[in-house]
PyMOL Python script that loads the backbone (N, CA, C, O; Angstrom):
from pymol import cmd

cmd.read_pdbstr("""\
ATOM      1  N   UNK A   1      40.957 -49.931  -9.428  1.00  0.00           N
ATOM      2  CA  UNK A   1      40.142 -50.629  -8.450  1.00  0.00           C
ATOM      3  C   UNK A   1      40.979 -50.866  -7.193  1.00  0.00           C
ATOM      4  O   UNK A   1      42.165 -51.177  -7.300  1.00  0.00           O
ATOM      5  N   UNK A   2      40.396 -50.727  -6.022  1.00  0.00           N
ATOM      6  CA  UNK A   2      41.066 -50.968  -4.612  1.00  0.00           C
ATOM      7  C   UNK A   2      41.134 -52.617  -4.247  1.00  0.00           C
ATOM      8  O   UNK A   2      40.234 -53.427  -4.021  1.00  0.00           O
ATOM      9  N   UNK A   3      42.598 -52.750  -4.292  1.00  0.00           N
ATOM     10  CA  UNK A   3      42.528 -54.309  -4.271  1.00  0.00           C
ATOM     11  C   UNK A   3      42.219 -54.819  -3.093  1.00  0.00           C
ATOM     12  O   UNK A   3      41.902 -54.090  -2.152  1.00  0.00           O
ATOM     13  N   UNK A   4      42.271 -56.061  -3.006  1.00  0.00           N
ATOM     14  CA  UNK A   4      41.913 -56.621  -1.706  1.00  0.00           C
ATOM     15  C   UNK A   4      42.885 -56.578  -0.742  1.00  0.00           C
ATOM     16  O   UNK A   4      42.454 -56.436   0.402  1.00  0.00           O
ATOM     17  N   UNK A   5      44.220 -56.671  -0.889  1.00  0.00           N
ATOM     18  CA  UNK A   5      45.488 -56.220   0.198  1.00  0.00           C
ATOM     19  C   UNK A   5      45.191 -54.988   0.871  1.00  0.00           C
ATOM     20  O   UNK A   5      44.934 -54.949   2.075  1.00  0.00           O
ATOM     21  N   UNK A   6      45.225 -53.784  -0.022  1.00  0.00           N
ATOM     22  CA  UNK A   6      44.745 -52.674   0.431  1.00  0.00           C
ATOM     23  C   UNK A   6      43.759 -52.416   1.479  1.00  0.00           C
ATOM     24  O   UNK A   6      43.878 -52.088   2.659  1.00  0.00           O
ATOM     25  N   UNK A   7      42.599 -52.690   0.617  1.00  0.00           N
ATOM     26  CA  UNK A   7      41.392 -53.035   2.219  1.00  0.00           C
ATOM     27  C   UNK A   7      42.021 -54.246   3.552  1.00  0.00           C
ATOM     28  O   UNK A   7      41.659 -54.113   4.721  1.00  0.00           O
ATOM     29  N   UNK A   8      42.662 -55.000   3.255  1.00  0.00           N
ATOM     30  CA  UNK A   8      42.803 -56.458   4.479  1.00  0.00           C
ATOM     31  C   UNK A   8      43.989 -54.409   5.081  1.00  0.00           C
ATOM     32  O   UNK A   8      43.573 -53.982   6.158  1.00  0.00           O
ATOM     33  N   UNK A   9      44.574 -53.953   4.754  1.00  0.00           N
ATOM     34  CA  UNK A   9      45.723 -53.755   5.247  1.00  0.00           C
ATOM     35  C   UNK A   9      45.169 -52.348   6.216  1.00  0.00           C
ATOM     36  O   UNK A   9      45.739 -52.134   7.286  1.00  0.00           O
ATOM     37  N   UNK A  10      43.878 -51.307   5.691  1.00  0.00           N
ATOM     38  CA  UNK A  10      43.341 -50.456   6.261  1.00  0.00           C
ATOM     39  C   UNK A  10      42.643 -50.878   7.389  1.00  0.00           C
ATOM     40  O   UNK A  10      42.682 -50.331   8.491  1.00  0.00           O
ATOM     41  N   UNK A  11      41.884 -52.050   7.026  1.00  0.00           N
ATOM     42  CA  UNK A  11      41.234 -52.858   8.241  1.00  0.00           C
ATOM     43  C   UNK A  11      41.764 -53.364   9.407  1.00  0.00           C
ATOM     44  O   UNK A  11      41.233 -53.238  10.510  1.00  0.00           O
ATOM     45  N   UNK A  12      42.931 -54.003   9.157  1.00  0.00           N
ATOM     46  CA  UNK A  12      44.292 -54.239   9.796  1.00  0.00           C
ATOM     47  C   UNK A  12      44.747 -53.278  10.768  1.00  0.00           C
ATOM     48  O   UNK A  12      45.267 -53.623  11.829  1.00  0.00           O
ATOM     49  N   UNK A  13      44.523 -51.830  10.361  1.00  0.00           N
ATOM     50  CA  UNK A  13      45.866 -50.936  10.826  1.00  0.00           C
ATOM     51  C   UNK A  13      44.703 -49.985  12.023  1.00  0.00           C
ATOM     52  O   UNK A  13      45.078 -49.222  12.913  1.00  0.00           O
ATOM     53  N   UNK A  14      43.427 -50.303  11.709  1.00  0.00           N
ATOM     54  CA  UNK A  14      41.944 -50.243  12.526  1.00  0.00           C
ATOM     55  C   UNK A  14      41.852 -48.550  11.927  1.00  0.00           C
ATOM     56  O   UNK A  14      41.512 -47.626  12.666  1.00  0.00           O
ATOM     57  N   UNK A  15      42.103 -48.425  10.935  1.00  0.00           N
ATOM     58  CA  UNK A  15      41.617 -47.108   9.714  1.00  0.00           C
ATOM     59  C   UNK A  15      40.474 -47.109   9.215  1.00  0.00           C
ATOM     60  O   UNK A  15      40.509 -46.751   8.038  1.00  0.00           O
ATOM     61  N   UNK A  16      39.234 -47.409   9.669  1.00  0.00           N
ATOM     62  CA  UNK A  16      38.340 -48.644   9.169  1.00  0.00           C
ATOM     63  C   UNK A  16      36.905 -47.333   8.736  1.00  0.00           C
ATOM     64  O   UNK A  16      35.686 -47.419   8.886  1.00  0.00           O
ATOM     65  N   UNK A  17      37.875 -46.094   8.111  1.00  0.00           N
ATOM     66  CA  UNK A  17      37.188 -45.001   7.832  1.00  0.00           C
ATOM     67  C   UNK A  17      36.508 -44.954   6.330  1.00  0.00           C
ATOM     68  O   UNK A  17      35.551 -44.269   5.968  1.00  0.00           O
ATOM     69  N   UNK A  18      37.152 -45.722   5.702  1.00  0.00           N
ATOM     70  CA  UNK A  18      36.551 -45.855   4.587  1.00  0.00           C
ATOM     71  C   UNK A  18      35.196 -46.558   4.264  1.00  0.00           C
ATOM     72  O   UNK A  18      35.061 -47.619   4.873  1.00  0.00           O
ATOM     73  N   UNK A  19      34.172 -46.215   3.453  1.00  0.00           N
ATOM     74  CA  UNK A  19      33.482 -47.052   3.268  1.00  0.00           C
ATOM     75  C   UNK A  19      33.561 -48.326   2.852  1.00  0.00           C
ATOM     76  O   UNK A  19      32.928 -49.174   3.481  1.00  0.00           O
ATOM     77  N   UNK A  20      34.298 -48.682   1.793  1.00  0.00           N
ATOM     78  CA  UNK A  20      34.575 -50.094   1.206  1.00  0.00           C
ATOM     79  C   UNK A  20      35.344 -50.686   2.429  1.00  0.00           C
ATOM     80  O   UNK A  20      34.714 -51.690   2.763  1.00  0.00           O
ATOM     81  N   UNK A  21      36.423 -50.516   3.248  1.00  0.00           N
ATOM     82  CA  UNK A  21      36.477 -50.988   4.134  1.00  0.00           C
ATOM     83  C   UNK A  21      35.583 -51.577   5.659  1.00  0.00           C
ATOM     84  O   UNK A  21      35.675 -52.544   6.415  1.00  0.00           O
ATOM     85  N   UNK A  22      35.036 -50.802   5.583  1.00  0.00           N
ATOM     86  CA  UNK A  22      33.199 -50.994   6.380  1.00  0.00           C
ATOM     87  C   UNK A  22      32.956 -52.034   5.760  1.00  0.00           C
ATOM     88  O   UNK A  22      33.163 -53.158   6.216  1.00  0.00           O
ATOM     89  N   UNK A  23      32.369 -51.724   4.362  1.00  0.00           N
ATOM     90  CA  UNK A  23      31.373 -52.749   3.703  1.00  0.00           C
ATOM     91  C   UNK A  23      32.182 -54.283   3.961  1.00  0.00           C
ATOM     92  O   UNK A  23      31.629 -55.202   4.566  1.00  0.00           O
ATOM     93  N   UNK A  24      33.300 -54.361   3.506  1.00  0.00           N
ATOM     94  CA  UNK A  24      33.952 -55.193   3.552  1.00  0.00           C
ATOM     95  C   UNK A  24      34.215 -56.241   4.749  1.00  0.00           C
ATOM     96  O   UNK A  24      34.232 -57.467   4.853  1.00  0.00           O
ATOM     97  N   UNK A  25      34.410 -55.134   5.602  1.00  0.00           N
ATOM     98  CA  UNK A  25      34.163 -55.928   6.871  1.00  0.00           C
ATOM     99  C   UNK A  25      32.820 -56.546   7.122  1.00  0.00           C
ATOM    100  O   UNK A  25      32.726 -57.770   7.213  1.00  0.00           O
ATOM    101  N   UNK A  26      31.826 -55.798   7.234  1.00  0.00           N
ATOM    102  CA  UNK A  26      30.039 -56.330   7.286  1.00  0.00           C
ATOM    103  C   UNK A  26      29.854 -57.507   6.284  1.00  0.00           C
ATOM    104  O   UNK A  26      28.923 -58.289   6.474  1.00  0.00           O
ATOM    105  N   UNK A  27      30.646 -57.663   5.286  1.00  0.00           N
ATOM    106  CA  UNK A  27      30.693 -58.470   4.600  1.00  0.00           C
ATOM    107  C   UNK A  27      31.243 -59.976   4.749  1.00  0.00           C
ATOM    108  O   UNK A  27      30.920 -61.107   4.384  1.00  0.00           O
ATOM    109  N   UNK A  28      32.305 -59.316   5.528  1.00  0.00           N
ATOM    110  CA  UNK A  28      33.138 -61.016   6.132  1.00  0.00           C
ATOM    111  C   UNK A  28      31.939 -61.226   7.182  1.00  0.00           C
ATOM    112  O   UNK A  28      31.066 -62.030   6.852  1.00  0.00           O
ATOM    113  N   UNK A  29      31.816 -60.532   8.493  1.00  0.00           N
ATOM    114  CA  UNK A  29      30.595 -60.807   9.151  1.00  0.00           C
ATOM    115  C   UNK A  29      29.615 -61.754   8.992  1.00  0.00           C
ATOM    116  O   UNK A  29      29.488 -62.852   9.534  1.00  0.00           O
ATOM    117  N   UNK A  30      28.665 -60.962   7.850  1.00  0.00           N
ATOM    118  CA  UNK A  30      27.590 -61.843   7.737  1.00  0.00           C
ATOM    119  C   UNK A  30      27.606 -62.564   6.287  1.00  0.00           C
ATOM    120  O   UNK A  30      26.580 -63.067   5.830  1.00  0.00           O
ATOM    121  N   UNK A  31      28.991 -62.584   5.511  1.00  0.00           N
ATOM    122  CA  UNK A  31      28.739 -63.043   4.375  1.00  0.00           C
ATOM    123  C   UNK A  31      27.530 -61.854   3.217  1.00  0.00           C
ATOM    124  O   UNK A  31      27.270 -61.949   2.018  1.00  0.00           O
ATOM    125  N   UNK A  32      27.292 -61.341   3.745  1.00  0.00           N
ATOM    126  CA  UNK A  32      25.719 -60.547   2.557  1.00  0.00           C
ATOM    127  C   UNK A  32      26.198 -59.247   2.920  1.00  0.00           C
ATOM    128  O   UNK A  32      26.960 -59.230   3.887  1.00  0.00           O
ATOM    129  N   UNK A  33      25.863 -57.881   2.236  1.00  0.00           N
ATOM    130  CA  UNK A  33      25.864 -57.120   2.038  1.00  0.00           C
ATOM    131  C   UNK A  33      24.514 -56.422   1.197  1.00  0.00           C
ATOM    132  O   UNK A  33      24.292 -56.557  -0.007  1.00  0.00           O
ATOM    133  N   UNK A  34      23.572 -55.533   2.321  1.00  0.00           N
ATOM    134  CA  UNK A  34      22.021 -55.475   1.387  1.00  0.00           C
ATOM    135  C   UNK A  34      22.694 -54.018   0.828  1.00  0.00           C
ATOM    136  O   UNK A  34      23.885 -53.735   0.962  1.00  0.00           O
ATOM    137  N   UNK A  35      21.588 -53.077   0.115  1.00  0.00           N
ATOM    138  CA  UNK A  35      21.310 -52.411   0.019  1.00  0.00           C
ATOM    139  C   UNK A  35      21.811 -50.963   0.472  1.00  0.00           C
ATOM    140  O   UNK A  35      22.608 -50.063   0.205  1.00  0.00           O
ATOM    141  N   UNK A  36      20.777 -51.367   1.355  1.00  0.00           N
ATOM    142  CA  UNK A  36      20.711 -50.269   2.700  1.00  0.00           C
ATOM    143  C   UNK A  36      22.237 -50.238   3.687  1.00  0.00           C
ATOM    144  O   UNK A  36      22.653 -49.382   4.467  1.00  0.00           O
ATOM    145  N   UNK A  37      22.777 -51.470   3.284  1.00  0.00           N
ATOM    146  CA  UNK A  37      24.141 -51.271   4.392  1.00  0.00           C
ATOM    147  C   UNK A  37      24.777 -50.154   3.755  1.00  0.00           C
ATOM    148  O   UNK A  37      24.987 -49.028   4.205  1.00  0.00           O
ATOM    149  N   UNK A  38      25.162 -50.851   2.168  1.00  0.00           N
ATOM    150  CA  UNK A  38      25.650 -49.528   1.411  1.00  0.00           C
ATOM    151  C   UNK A  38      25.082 -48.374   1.338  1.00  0.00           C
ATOM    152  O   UNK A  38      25.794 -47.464   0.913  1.00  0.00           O
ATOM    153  N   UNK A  39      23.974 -48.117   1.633  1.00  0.00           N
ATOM    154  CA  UNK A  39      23.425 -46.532   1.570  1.00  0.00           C
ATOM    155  C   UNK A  39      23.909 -45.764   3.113  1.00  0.00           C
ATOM    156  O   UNK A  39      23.987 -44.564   3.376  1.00  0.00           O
ATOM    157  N   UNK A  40      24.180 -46.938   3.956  1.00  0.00           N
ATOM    158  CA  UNK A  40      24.296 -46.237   5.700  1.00  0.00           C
ATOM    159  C   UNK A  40      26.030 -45.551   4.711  1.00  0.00           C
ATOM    160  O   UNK A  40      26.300 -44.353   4.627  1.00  0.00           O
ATOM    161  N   UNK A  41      26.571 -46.250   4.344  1.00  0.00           N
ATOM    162  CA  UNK A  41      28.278 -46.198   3.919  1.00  0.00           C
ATOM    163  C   UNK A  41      28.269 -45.085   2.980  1.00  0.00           C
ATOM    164  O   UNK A  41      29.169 -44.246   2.992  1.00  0.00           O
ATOM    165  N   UNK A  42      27.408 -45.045   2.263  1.00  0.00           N
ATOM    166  CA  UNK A  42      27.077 -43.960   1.006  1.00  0.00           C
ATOM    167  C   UNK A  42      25.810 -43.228   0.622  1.00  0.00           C
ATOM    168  O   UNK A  42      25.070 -43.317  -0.358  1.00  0.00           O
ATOM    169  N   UNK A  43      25.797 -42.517   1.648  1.00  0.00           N
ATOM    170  CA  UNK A  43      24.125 -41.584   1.702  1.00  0.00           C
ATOM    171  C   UNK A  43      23.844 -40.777   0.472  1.00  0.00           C
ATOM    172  O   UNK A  43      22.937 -39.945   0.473  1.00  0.00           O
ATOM    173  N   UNK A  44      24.411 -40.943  -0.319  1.00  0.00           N
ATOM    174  CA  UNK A  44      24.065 -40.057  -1.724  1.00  0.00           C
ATOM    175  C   UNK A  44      24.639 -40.480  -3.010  1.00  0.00           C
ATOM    176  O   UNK A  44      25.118 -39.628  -3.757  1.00  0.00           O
ATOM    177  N   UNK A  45      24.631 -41.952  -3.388  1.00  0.00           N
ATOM    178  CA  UNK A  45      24.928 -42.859  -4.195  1.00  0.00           C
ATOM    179  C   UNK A  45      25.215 -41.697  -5.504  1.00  0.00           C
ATOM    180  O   UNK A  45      26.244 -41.559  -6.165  1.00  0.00           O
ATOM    181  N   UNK A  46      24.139 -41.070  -5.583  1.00  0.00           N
ATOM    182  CA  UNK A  46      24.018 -40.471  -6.935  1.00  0.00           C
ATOM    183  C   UNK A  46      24.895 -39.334  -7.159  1.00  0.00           C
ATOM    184  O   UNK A  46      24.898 -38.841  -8.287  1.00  0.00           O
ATOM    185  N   UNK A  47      25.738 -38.780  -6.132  1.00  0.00           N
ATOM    186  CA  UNK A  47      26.557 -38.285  -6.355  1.00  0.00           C
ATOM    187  C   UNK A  47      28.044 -38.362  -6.920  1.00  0.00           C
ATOM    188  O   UNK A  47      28.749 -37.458  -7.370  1.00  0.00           O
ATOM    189  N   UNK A  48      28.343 -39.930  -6.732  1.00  0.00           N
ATOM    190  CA  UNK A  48      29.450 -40.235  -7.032  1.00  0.00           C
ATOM    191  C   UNK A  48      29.087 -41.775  -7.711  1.00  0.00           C
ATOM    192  O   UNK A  48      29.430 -42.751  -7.044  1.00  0.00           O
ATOM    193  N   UNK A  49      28.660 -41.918  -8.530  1.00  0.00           N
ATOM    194  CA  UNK A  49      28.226 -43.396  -9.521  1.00  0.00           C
ATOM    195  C   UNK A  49      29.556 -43.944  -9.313  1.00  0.00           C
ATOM    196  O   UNK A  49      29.547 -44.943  -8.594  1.00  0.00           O
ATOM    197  N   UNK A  50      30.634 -43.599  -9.714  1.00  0.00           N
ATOM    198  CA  UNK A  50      32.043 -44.364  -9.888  1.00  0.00           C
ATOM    199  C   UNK A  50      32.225 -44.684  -8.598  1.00  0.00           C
ATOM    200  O   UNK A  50      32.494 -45.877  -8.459  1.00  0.00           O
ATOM    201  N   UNK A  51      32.191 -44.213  -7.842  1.00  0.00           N
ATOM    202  CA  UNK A  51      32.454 -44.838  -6.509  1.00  0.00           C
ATOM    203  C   UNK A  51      31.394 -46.003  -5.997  1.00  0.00           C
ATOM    204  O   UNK A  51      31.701 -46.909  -5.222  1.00  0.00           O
ATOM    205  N   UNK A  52      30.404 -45.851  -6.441  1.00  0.00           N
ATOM    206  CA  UNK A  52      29.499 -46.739  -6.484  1.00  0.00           C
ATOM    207  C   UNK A  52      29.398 -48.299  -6.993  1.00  0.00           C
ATOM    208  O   UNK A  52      28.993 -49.394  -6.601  1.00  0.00           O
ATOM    209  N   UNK A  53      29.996 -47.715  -8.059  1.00  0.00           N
ATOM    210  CA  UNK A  53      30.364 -48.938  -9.330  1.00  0.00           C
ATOM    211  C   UNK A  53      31.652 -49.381  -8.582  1.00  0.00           C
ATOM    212  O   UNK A  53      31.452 -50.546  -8.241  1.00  0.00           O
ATOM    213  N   UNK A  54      32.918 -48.969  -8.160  1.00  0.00           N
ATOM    214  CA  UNK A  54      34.010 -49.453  -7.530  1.00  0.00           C
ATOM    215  C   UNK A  54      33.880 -50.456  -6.272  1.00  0.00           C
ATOM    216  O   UNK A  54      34.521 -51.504  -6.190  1.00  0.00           O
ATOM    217  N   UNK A  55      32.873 -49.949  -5.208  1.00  0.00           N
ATOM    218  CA  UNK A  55      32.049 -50.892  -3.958  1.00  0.00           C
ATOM    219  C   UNK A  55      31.639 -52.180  -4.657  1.00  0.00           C
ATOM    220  O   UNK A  55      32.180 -53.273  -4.483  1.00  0.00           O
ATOM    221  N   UNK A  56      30.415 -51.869  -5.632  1.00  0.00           N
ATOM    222  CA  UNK A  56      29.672 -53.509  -6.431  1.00  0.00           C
ATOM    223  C   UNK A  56      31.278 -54.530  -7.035  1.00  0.00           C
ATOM    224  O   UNK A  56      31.478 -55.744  -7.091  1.00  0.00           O
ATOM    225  N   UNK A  57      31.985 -53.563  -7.326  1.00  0.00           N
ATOM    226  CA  UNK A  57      33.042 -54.364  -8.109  1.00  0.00           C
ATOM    227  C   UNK A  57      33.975 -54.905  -6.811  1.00  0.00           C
ATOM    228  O   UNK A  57      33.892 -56.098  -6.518  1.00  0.00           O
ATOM    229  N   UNK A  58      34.552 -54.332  -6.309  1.00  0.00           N
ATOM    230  CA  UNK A  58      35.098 -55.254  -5.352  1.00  0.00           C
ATOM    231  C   UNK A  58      34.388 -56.109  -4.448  1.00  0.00           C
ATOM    232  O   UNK A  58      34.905 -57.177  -4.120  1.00  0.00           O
ATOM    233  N   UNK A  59      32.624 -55.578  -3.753  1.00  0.00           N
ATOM    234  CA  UNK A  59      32.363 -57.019  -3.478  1.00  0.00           C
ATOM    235  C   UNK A  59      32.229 -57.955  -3.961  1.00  0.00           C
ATOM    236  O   UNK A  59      32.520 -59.005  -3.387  1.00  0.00           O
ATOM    237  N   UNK A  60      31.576 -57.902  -5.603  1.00  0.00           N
ATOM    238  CA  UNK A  60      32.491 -59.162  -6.543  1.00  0.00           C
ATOM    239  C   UNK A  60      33.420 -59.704  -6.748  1.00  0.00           C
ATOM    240  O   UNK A  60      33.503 -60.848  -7.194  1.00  0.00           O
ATOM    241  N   UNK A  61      34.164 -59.092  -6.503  1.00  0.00           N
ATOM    242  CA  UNK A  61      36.162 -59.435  -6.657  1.00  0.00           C
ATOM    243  C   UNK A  61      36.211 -60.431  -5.262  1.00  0.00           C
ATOM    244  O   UNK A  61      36.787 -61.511  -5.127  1.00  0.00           O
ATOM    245  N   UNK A  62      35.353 -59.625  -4.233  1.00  0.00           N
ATOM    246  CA  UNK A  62      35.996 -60.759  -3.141  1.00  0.00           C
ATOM    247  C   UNK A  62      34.623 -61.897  -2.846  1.00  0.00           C
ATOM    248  O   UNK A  62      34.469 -62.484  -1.775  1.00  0.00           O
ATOM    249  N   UNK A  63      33.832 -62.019  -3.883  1.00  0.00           N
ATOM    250  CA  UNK A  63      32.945 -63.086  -3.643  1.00  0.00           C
ATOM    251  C   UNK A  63      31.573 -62.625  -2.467  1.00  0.00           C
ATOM    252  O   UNK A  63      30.677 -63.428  -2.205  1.00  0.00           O
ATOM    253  N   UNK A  64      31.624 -61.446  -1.960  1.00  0.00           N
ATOM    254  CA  UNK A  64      30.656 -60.690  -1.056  1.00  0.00           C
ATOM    255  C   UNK A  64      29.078 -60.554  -1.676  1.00  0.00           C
ATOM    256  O   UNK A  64      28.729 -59.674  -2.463  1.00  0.00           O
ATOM    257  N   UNK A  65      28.315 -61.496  -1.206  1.00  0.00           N
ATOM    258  CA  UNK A  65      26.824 -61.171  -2.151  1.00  0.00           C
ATOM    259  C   UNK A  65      26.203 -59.888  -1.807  1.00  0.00           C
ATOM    260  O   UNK A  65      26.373 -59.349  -0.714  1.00  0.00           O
ATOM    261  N   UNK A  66      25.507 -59.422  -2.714  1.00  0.00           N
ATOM    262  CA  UNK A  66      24.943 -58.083  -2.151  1.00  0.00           C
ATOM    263  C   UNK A  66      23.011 -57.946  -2.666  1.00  0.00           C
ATOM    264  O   UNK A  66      22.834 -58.095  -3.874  1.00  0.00           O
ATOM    265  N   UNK A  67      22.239 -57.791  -2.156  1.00  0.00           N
ATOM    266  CA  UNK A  67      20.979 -57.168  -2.716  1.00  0.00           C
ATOM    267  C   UNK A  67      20.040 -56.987  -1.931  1.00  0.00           C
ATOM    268  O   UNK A  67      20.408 -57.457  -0.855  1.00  0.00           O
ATOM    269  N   UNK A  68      18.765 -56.469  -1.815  1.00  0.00           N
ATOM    270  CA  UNK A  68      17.626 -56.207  -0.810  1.00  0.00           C
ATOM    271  C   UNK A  68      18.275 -56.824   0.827  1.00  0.00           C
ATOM    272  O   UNK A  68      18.988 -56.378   1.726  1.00  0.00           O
ATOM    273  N   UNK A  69      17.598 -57.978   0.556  1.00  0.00           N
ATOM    274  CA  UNK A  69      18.082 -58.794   1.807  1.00  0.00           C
ATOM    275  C   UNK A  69      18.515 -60.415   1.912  1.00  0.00           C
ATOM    276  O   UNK A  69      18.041 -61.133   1.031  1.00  0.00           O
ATOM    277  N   UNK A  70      19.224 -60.938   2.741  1.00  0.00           N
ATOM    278  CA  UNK A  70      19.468 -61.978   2.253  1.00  0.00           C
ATOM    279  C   UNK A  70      18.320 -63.098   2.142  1.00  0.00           C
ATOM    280  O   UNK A  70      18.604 -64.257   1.841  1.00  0.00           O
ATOM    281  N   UNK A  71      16.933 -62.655   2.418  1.00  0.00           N
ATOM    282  CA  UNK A  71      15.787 -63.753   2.361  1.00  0.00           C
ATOM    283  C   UNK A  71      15.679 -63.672   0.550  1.00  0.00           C
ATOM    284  O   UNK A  71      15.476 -64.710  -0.079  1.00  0.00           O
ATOM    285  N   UNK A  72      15.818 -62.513  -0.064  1.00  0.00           N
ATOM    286  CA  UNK A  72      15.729 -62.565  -1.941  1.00  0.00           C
ATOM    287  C   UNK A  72      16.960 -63.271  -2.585  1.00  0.00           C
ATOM    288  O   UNK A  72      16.784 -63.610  -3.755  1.00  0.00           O
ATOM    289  N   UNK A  73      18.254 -63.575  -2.002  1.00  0.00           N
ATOM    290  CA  UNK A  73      18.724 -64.319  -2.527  1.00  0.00           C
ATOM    291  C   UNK A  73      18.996 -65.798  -2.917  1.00  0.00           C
ATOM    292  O   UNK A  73      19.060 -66.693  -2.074  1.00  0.00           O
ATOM    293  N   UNK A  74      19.089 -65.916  -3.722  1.00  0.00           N
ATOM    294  CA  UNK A  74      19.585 -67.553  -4.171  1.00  0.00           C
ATOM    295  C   UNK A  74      20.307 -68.318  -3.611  1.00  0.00           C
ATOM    296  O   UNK A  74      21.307 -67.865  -3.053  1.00  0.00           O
ATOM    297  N   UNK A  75      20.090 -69.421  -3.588  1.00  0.00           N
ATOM    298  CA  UNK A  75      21.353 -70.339  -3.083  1.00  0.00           C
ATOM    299  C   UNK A  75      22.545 -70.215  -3.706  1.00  0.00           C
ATOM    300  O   UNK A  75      22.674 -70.258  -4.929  1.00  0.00           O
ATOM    301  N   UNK A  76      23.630 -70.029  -2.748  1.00  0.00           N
ATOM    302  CA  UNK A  76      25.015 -70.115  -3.253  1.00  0.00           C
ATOM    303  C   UNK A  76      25.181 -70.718  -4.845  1.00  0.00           C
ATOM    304  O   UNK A  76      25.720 -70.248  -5.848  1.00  0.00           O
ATOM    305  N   UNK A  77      24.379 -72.118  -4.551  1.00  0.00           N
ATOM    306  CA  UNK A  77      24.892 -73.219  -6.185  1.00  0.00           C
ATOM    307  C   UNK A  77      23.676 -72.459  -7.528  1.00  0.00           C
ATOM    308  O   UNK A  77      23.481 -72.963  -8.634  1.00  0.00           O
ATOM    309  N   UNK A  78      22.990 -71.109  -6.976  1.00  0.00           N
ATOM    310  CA  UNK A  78      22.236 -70.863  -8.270  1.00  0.00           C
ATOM    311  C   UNK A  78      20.982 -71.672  -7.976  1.00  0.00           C
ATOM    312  O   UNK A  78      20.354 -71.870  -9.016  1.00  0.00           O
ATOM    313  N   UNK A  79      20.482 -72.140  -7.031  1.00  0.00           N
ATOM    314  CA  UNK A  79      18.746 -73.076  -7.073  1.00  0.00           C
ATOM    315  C   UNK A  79      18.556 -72.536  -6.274  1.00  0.00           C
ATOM    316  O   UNK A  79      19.344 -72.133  -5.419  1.00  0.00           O
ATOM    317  N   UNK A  80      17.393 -72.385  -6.362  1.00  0.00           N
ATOM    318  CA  UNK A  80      15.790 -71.839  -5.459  1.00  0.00           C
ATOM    319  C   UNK A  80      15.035 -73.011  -4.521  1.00  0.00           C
ATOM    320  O   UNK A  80      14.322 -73.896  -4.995  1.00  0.00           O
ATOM    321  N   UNK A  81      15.264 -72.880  -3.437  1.00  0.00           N
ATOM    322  CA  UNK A  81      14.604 -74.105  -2.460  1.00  0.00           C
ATOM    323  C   UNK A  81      13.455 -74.070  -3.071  1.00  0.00           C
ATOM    324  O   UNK A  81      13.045 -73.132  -3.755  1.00  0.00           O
ATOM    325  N   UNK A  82      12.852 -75.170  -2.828  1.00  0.00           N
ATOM    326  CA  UNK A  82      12.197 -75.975  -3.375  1.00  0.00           C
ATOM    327  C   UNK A  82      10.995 -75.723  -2.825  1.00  0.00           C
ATOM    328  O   UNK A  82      10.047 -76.032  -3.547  1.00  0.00           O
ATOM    329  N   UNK A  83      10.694 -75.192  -1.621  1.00  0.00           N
ATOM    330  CA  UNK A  83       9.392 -74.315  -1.028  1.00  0.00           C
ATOM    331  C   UNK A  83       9.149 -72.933  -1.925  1.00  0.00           C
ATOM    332  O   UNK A  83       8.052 -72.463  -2.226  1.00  0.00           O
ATOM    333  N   UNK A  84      10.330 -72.457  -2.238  1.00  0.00           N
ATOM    334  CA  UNK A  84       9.912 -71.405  -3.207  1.00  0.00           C
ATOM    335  C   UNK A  84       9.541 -71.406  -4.687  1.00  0.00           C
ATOM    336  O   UNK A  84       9.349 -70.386  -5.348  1.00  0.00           O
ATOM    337  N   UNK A  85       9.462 -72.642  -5.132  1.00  0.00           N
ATOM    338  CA  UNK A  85       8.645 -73.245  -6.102  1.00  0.00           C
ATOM    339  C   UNK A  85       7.505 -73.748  -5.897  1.00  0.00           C
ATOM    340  O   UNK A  85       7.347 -74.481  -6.874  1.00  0.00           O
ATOM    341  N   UNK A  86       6.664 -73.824  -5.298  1.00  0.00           N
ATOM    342  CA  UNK A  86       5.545 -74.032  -5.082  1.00  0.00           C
ATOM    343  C   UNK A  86       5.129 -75.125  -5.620  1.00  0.00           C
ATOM    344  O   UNK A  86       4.003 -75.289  -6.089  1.00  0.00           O
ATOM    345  N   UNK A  87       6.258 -76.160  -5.571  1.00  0.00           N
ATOM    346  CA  UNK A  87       6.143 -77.443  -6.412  1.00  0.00           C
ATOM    347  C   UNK A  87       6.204 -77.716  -7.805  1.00  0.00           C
ATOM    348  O   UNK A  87       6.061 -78.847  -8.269  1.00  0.00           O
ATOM    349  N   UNK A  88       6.422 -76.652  -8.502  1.00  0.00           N
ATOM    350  CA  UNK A  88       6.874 -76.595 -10.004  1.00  0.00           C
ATOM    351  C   UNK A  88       8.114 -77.354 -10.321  1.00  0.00           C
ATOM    352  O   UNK A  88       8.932 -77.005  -9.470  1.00  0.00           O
ATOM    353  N   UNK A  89       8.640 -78.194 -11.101  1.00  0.00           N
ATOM    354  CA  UNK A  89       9.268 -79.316 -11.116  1.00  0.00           C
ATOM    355  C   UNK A  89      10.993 -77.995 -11.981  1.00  0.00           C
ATOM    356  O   UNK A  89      12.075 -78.505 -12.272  1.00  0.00           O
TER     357      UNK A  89
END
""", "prot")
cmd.dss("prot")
cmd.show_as("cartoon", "prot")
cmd.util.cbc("prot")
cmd.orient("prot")
């Protein structure tokens, strides 16, 4: 797995050719990482799964949320505002 020194150090050196380094950066940015960012970074997912699986794993490693968009995700603490319960207790 590509540690996090590695990426701070490509990003750093403005090598910023890699995809996980991209993502990574878009990631400090806006905190989220959808989908589609990773597909602009990796136009043919299905060609390389392991590389795929290596991206999800380090934005986990560095705490980077990732999915559709950030309106489908959860609150940081795991709860669902309370408008999106429709008043269900």
């Amino acid at each position: 797995m590509v540690s996090q020194s590695m990426i701070d150090k490509e990003i750093n050196e403005g090598n910023e050719t890699s995809p996980i380094a991209n993502l990574f950066k878009l990631g400090r940015e806006k905190s989220f990482v959808s989908y589609e960012d990773i597909l602009r970074h990796v136009p043919f997912p299905e060609q390389d799964l392991e590389y795929v699986d290596r991206i999800f794993a380090c934005l986990i490693c560095a705490g980077i949320s990732y999915g559709e968009d950030e309106a489908h995700q959860e609150d940081i603490d795991g709860l669902y505002d309370k408008a999106e319960l429709n008043g269900t207790p």
